[in-house]
C-alpha positions, 0 to 999 in steps of 0.5 A: 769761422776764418774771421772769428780765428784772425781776430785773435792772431794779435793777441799776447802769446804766453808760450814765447818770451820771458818766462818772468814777463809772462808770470807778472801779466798774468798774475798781477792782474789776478792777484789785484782782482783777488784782493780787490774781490775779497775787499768788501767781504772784510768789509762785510765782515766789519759792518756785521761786528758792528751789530756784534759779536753773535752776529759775527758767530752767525756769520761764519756759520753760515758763510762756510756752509754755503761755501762747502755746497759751492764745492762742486761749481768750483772744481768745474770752473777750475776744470773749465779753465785748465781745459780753455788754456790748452785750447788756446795754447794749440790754437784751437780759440774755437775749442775754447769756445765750446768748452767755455759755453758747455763749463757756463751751461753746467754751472748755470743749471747746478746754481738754479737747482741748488739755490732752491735746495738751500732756500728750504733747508737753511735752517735744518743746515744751521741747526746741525752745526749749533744749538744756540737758538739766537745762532740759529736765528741769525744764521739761518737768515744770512744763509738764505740770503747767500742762497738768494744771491747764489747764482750771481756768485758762480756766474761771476767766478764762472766768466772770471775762469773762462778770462783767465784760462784764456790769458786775458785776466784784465777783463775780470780785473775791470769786472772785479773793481765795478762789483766791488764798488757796489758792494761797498755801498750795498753791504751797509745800506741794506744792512743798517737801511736808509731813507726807503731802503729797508735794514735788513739786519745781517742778512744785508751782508751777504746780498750786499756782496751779491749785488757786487757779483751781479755787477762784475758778472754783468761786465764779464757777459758784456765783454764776451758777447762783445766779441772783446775776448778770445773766447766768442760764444755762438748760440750752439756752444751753449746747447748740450754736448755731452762729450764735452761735458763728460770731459770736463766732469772727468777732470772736474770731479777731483777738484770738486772732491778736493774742496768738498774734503778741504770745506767739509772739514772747516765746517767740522772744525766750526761745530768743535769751535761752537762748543767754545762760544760765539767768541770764538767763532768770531774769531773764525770770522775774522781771522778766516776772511783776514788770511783769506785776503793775506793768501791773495798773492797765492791765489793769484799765482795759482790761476796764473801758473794754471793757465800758463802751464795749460798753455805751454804743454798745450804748445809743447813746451814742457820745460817752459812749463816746469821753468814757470812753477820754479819761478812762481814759487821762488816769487811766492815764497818771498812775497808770503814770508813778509805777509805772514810776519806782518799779520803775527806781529800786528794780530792784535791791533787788526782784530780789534777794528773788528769790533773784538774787545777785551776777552774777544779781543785776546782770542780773536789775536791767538787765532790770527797769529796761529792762522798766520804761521802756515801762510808760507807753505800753505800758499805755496801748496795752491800754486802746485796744485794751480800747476797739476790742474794746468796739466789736468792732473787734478787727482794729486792735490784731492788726494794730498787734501783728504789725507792730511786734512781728514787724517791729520787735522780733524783727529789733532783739533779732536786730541787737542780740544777734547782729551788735552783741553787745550780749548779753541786754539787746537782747531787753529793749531791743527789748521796750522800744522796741516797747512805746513804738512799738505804743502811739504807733500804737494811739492815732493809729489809735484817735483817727483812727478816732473822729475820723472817726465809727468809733464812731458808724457803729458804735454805729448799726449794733449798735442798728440789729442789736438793732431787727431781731432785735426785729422777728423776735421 
């Protein structure tokens, strides 16, 4: 147990130095990681309007749902990483290790269970969201093969949080460009075929990108079990501990709730989109996965501030902890704004690559430029909510998330779609306005709570935790 602490004494300690330093180390390499993840989802998302607009419709069905039913993995994995970044940040490399073993065990048995369910009921899922016969055809087939490739993704973005919430995001950087390369070659040869290699259509699509993610999942498992990484699994931090489960579930479920209310409503606003044919729902498509790539920086910052702020209360550092949101969000702020004007002003020319032309092309660019309006403030939202999870506050951002989203944006796409007919744009206008209304309430929430001494009670009473185990031992 002495060699497995030493062997970590060298490494970066994120709670001394630059506050700026630590940002750019940490999130850098997240935001690359990121960008780079998200690259062959674009792709995909070319080579399947390659085959068509329906194909593009199909796509977006069933990329979302299999997206809503990931909800619960991912406010574990995020829970996982809050709690390994105050490990690491109060010493304890051997609490983090337990933690990310038990985060691993969980998220491995809820991938097998679901994957099963979702291979049997794909079609049933689909046929709630369109009557279209040839949309349901094509949808159900790309959502079996995400289900096929349903493991892969969690285990990827499992050992990606565990990396993070030790401060060690390189790694999953490295993971990221191998996964991505296989992509890139897997997603057209199993869609189009070549040679031996059967065309399987659009179902191609999405086990393309599983195979990436087995390979970036493979590269994360080979850096662990090497003994590279902070964190260093032993066979009894895999067998089940209910206590530590239990920890993580507590702080999980918000989180899981959060997304479960954030995509439950995008598949709600898909079935109101269905009704405006498939024209517009590949404009979902791609103006889904084109925003998704420009929020990049925004998920980059978020995990890096969810790790340094779990490590510097986890260190006793409130102040540096609020130093670090302030600078994140100045930094985001100016990065998003030139992102956000770039994607309104060339919306037209990138949906045409795509593959939308003529009328597609016209509703494909009022999408994007819609979508891009709330950028700003909805990047800035993620980082708060990377900065209460860090905390292990995770029930602000799920309550901010369900309010605005159920209460403001569902009934305003509603108003607009049905009585107004203002027609597909009032989904993307209400996903705009309560992306600009959730982000203004999480950062007058956030800067009340620290205001008030939420990070300093907080940052006590993990140190205070982290003096009682010591005692026990």
């Amino acid at each position: 147990m002495k060699n497995r602490k030493d062997k970590t004494r060298n490494r970066y300690d994120y709670t001394k130095g630059s506050i700026g330093w630590a940002i750019t180390r940490l999130s850098v390499p997240m935001c690359v990681e990121q960008v780079i993840r998200n690259i062959d989802g674009v792709l995909e998302i070319y080579w399947i309007g390659v085959l068509g607009p329906n194909f593009l419709a199909a796509s977006s069905l069933g990329f979302m749902t299999v997206l809503f039913l990931r909800s619960v993995g991912f406010g574990v994995r995020i829970s996982g990483q809050a709690l390994i970044a105050q490990r690491i940040g109060a010493g304890d490399s051997e609490g983090a290790s337990i933690v990310a073993g038990q985060t691993i065990l969980f998220l491995m048995t809820y991938s097998l269970v679901f994957s099963v369910l979702g291979l049997v009921f794909s079609s049933r899922l689909i046929s709630l969201l369109t009557s279209d016969p040839e949309l349901i055809r094509l949808g159900t087939a790309y959502m079996r093969a995400g289900f096929m490739v349903f493991i892969a993704w969690e285990g990827m973005f499992v050992f990606s949080n565990i990396l993070r919430g030790a401060g060690e995001p390189g790694y999953t950087l490295i993971a990221m460009i191998g996964g991505v390369c296989v992509s890139m070659i897997a997603v057209p040869l199993l869609i189009f075929g070549a040679g031996p290699v059967p065309a399987l259509g659009i179902a191609g699509g999405f086990l393309g990108m599983g195979a990436g993610r087995f390979t970036g999942w493979m590269v994360m498992l080979y850096v662990v079990a090497s003994g590279r990484s902070r964190i260093r699994l032993r066979p009894g931090d895999l067998w089940p501990r209910p206590e530590v489960i239990g920890r993580i579930l507590a702080l999980a479920w918000p989180v899981s709730v959060q997304n479960l209310l954030e995509r439950g409503a995008n598949v709600i606003l898909l079935r109101m989109l269905s009704a405006f044919g498939p024209f517009a729902l590949a404009a979902w498509a791609i103006g889904n996965r084109i925003t998704l790539i420009a929020r990049m920086p925004s998920f980059g910052l978020q995990g890096s501030v969810r790790t340094l702020v779990g490590q510097n209360i986890g260190a006793g550092l409130p102040e540096r902890a609020a130093r670090t949101v302030k600078i994140a969000l100045a930094a985001l702020t100016a990065i998003m704004a030139v992102v956000s004007v770039g994607l309104f002003v060339f919306a037209p020319e990138i949906v045409v690559v795509f593959g939308m032309k003529g009328e597609a092309a016209g509703i494909g660019a009022m999408a994007l430029r819609i979508l891009s309006v709330g950028l700003v403030v909805e990047s800035g939202r993620r980082v708060l909510s990377g900065a209460f999870q860090g905390c292990g506050q995770t029930k602000p951002p799920m309550l901010v998330e369900g309010i605005v989203r159920w209460a403001v944006q569902i009934p305003a796409a509603f108003v607009m779609a049905v009585p107004l007919g203002v027609g597909p744009a009032s989904v993307w206008l209400a996903i705009a306005g309560s992306q600009i209304v959730s982000g203004a309430a999480m950062l007058v929430w956030f800067r009340s709570w620290a205001v008030n001494g939420g990070l300093a009670r907080r940052s006590a009473a993990i140190v205070a935790e982290k003096k009682a185990e010591s005692g026990r031992v």
